[in-house]
Biopython code that builds the backbone (N, CA, C, O; Angstrom):
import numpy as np
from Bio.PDB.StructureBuilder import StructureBuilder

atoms = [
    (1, "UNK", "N", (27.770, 0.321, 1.685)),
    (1, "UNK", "CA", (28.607, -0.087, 2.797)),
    (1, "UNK", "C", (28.192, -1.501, 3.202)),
    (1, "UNK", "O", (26.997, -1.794, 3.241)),
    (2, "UNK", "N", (29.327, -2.551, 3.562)),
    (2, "UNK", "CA", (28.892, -3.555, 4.012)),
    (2, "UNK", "C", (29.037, -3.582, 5.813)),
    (2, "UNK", "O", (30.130, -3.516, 6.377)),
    (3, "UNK", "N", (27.975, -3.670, 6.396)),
    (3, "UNK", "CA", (27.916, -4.130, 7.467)),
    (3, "UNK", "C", (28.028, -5.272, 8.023)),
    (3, "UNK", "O", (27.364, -6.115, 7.420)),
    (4, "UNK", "N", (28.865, -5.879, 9.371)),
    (4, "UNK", "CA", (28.825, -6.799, 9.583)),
    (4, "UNK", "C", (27.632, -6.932, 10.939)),
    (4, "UNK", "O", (27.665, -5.969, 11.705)),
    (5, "UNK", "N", (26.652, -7.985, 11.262)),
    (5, "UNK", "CA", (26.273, -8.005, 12.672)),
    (5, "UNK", "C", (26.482, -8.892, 13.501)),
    (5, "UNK", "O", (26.434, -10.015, 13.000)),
    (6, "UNK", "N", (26.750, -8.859, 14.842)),
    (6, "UNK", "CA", (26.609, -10.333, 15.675)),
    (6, "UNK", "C", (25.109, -10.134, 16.240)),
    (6, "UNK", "O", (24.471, -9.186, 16.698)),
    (7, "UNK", "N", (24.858, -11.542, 15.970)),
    (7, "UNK", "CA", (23.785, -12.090, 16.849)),
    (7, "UNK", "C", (22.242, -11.550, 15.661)),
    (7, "UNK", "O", (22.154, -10.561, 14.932)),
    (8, "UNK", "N", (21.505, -12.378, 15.842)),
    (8, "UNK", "CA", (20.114, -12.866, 14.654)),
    (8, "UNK", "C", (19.000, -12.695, 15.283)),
    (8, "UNK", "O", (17.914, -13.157, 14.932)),
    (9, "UNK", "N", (19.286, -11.793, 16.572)),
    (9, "UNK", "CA", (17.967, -12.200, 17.429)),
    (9, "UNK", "C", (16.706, -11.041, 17.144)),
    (9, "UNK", "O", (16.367, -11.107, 15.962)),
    (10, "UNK", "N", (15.949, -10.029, 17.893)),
    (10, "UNK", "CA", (15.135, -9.557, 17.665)),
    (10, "UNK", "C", (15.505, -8.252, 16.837)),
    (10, "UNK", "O", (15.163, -7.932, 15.699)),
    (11, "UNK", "N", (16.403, -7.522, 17.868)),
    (11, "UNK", "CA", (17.356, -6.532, 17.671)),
    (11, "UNK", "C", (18.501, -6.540, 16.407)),
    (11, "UNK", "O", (18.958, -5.575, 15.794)),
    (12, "UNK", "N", (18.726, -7.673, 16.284)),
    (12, "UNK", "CA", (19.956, -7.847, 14.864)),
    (12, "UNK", "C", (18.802, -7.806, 13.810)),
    (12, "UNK", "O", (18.681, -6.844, 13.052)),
    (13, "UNK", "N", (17.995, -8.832, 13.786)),
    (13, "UNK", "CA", (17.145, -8.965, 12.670)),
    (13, "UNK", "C", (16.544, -7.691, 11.845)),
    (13, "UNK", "O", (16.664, -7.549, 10.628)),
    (14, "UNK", "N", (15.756, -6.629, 12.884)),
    (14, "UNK", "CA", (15.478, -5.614, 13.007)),
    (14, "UNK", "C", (16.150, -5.025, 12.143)),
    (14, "UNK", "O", (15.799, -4.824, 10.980)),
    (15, "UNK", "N", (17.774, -4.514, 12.953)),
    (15, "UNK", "CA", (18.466, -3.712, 12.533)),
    (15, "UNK", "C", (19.035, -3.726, 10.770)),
    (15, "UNK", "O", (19.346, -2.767, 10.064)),
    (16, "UNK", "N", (19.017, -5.007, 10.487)),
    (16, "UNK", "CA", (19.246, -5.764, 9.157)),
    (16, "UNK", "C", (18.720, -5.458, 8.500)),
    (16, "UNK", "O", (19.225, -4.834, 7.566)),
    (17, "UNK", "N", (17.404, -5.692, 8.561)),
    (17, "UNK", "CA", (16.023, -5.398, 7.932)),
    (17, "UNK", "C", (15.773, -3.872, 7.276)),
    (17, "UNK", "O", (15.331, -3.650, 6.149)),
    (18, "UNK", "N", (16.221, -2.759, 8.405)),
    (18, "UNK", "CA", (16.292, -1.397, 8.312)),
    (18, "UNK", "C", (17.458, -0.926, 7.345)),
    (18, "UNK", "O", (17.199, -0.180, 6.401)),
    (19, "UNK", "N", (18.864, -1.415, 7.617)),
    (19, "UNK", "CA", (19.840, -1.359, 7.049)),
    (19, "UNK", "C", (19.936, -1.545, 5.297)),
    (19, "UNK", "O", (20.364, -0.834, 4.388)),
    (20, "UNK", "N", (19.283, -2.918, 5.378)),
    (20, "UNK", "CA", (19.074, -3.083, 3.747)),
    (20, "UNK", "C", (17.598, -2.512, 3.220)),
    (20, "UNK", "O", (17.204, -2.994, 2.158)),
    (21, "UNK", "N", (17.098, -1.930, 3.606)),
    (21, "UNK", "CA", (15.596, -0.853, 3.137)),
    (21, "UNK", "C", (16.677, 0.581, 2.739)),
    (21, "UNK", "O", (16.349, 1.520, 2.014)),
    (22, "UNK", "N", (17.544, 0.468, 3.197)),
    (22, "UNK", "CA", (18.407, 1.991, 2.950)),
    (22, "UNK", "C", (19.789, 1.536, 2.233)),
    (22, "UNK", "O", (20.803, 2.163, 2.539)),
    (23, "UNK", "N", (19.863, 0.674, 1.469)),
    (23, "UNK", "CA", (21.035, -0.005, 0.779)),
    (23, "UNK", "C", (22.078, -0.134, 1.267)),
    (23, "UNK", "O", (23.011, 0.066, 0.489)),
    (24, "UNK", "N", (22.405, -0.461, 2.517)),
    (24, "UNK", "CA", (23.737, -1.494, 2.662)),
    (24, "UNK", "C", (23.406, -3.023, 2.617)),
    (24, "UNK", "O", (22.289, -3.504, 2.809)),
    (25, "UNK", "N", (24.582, -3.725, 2.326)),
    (25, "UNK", "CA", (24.550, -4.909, 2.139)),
    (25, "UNK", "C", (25.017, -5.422, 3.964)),
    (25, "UNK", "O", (25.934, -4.922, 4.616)),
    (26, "UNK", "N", (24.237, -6.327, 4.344)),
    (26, "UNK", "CA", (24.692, -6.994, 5.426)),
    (26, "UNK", "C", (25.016, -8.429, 5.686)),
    (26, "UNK", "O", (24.483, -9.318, 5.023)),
    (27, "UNK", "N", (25.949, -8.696, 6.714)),
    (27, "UNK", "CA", (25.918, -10.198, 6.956)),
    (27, "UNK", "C", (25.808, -10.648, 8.229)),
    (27, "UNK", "O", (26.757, -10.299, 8.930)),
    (28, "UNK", "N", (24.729, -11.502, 8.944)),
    (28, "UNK", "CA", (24.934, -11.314, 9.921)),
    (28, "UNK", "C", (25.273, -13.027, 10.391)),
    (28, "UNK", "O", (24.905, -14.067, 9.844)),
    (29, "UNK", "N", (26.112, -12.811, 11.608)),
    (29, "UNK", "CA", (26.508, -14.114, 12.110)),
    (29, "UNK", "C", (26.187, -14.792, 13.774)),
    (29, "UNK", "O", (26.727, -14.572, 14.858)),
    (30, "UNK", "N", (25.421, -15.403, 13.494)),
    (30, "UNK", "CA", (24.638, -16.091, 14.905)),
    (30, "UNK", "C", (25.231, -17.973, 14.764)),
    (30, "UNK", "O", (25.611, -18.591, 13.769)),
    (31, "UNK", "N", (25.101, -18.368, 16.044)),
    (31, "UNK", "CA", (25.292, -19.487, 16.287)),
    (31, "UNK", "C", (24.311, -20.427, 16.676)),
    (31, "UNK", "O", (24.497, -21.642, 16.607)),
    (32, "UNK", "N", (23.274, -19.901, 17.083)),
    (32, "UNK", "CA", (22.489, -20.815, 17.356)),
    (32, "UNK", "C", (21.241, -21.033, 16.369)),
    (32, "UNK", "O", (20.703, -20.068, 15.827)),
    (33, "UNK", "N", (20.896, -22.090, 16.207)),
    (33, "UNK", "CA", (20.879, -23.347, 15.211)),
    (33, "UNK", "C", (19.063, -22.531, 15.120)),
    (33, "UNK", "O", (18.509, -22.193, 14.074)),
    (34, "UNK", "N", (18.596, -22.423, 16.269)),
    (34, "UNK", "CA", (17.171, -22.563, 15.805)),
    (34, "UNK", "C", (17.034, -20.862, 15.749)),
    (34, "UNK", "O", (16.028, -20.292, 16.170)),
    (35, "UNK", "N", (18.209, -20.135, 15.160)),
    (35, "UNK", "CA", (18.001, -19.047, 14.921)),
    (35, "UNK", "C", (18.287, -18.595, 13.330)),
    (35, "UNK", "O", (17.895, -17.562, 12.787)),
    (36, "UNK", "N", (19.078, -19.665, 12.752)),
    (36, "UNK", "CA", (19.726, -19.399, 11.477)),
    (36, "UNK", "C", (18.693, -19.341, 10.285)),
    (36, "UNK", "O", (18.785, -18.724, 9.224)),
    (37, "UNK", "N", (17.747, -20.108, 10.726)),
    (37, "UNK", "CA", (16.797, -20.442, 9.564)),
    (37, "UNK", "C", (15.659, -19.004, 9.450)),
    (37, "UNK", "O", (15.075, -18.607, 8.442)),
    (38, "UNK", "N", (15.632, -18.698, 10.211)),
    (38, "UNK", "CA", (15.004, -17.560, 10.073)),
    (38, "UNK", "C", (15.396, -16.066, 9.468)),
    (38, "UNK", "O", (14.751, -15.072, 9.134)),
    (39, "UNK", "N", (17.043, -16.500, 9.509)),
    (39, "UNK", "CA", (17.604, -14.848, 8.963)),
    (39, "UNK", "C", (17.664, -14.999, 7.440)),
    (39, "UNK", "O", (18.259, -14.077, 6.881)),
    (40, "UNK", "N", (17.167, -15.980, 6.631)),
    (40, "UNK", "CA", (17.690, -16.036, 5.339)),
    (40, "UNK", "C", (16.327, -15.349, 4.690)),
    (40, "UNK", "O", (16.251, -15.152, 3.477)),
]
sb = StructureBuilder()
sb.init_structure("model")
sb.init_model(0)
sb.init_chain("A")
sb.init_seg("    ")
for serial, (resi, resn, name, xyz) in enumerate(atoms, 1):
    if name == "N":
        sb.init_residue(resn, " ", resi, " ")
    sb.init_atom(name, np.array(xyz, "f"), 0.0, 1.0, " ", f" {name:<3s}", serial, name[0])
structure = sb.get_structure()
């Protein structure tokens, strides 16, 4: 399943993290700049 998330912050990251340990594919979409570099 592909999931989509808003927002990169503690809670998205997290949830991402968990999500793809159990095989879905995710994408998540944040706007702020000194947050992007960290979700890759």
């Amino acid at each position: 399943m592909h999931i989509l998330i808003v927002g990169g912050g503690k809670v998205g990251s997290l949830l991402a993290r968990l999500l793809t340990q159990t095989g879905h594919s995710i994408t998540i979409v944040e706007t702020r700049r000194d947050r992007q570099g960290n979700l890759s």
